[in-house]
C-alpha positions, -999 to 999 in steps of 0.1 A, spaced: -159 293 19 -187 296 42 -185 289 76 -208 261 94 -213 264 127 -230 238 147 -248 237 182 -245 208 202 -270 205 226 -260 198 262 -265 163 272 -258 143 303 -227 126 282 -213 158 275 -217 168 310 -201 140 319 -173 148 297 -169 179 310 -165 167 347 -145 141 338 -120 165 320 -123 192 349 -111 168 374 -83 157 350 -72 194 348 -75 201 386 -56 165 395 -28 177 373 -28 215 390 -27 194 422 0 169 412 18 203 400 9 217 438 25 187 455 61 186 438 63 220 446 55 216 485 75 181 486 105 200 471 101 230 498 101 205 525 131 190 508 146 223 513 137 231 544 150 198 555 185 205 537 181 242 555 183 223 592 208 195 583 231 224 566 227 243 600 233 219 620 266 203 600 280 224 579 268 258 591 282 247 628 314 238 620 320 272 601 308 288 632 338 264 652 362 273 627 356 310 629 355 311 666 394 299 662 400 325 642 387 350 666 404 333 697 433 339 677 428 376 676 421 376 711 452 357 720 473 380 694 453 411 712 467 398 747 496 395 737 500 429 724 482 447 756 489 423 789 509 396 780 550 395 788 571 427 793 567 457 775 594 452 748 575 423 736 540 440 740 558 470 718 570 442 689 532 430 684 522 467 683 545 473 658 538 444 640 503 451 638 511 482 627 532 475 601 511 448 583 480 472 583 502 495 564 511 472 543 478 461 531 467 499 533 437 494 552 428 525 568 418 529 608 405 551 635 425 562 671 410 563 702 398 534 729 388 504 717 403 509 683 433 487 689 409 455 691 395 469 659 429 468 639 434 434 652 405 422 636 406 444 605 440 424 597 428 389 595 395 399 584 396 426 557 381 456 554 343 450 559 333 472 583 300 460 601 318 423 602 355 438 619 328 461 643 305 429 657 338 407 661 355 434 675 323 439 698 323 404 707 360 400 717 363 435 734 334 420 759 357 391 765 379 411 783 358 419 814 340 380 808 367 363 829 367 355 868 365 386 893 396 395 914 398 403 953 385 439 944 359 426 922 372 440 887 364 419 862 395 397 844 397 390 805 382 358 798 412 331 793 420 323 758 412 287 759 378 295 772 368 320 746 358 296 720 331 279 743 320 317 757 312 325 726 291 296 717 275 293 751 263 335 747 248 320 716 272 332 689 284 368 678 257 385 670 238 373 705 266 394 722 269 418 700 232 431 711 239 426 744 245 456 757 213 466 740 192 439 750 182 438 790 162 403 790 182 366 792 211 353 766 203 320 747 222 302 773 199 313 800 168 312 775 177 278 770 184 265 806 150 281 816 133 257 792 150 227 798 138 232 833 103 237 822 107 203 803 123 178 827 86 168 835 69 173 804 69 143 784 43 142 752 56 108 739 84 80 746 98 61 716 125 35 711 146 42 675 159 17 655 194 14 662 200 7 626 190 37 615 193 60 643 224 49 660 227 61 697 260 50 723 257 56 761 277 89 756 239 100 747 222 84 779 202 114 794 216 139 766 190 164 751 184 160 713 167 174 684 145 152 664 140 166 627 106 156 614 75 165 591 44 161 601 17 144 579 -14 143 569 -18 111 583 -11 124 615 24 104 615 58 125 624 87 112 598 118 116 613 146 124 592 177 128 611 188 132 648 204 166 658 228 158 687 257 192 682 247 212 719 245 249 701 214 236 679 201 219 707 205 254 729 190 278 700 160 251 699 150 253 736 159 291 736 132 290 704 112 271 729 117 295 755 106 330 733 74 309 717 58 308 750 75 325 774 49 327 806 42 295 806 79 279 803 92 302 831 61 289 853 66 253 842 103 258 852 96 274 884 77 244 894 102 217 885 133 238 895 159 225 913 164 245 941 202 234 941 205 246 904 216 284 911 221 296 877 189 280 864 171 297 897 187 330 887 181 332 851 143 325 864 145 351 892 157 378 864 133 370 838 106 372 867 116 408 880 113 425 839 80 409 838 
């Protein structure tokens, strides 16, 4: 059979058509565009609530686990007389036998072992803990020749999250400039008298008690096209609310430290110091 093939001749109706069918196609490839960013923004939204929730409390949790090694680690090394310091060292000992976990002599081992028996075997997470809790030990109150005492065991939990978390002190004997605690302080110095907007939430849907008078909070929202901010939740848990101003802090770092200077209060030494230090490794 033969073929027929026919020539239509451009017209404006056909032209028409074509538009008409082009912005079909590229409304869909937009619509398509759209889910895709509303269910990143979804994510992202999950991402903050998760860490502030969920991601927070496993951080509390853990910390009680590690202030139990500490106190165990006490125990063993400073704690009572020496038969009772000998019956945790041979206790340790024994259960690290027992689970065959293999280990290495020498200073600062024995905090290693310690961790290695309620943690298992994974070597960079029993070194950082290990890290973290051996600097514990010269964090506590100085004595009347100034040598530095172990932190207390009821504090530990609290110095941990205030240094902001493991890792944070972990690096810090490599890093020389200000922990997030200080970071954060610094900022919220530089903010007391920088106010972009004042609002007044809906108690029904953003419940607030007088516990959270004059309290620093984290507002999640997204930003709109419309040039409208949607808030999603309120962040009140004080380590997100530290690693945001610490955020702040690192984004622009000259200009907090010289708002902060400003509105410092001169009674506020810690504050004054933190500024003093990051002003001298300028």
């Amino acid at each position: 059979m033969e073929s027929i093939g026919l020539m239509i001749e451009p017209t404006n109706n056909n032209a028409s058509a074509l538009s008409e069918a082009a912005r079909a196609a590229l409304a869909r490839t937009t619509s398509g565009m759209n889910t895709a960013l509303f269910m990143l923004e979804q994510l992202e939204t999950e991402r903050e609530q998760w860490e502030s929730t969920e991601m927070a409390a496993a951080h509390q949790r853990l910390y009680v686990l590690l202030t139990a090694c500490y106190d165990f680690y006490l125990k063993m090394k400073v704690v009572g007389g020496l038969a009772a310091r000998e019956n945790y060292k041979r206790a340790l000992d024994t259960f690290i036998d027992m689970r065959g976990y293999r280990t290495q002599s020498g200073d600062g081992q024995d905090m290693n072992k310690v961790v290695k028996a309620v943690f298992g075997c994974d070597r960079k997470r029993v070194s950082a803990y290990a890290k973290a809790l051996r600097a514990a030990l010269t964090a506590g109150a100085k004595d009347a020749q100034g040598r530095a005492a172990p932190l207390k065991v009821e504090e530990l939990s609290n110095w941990i999250a205030e240094q902001g978390g493991v890792e944070e002190i972990r690096l810090g004997g490599k890093n020389s400039g200000l922990t997030v605690k200080q970071r954060a302080e610094v900022a919220a110095s530089a903010l007391k008298s920088n106010v972009l907007m004042t609002l007044k939430p809906d108690a029904r849907v953003m419940p607030f008690s007088v516990d959270d008078n004059d309290k620093t909070v984290l507002l999640v929202a997204i930003y709109r096209p419309t040039g409208e901010l949607e808030v999603s939740t309120v962040v009140k848990n004080e380590t997100a609310v530290r690693a945001a101003l610490a955020a702040h802090y690192s984004a622009d770092k000259a200009k907090v430290v010289e708002a902060a200077r400003a509105s410092i209060d001169k009674e506020d030494k810690h504050t004054a110091a933190a500024i003093a230090m990051e002003s001298n490794s300028q």
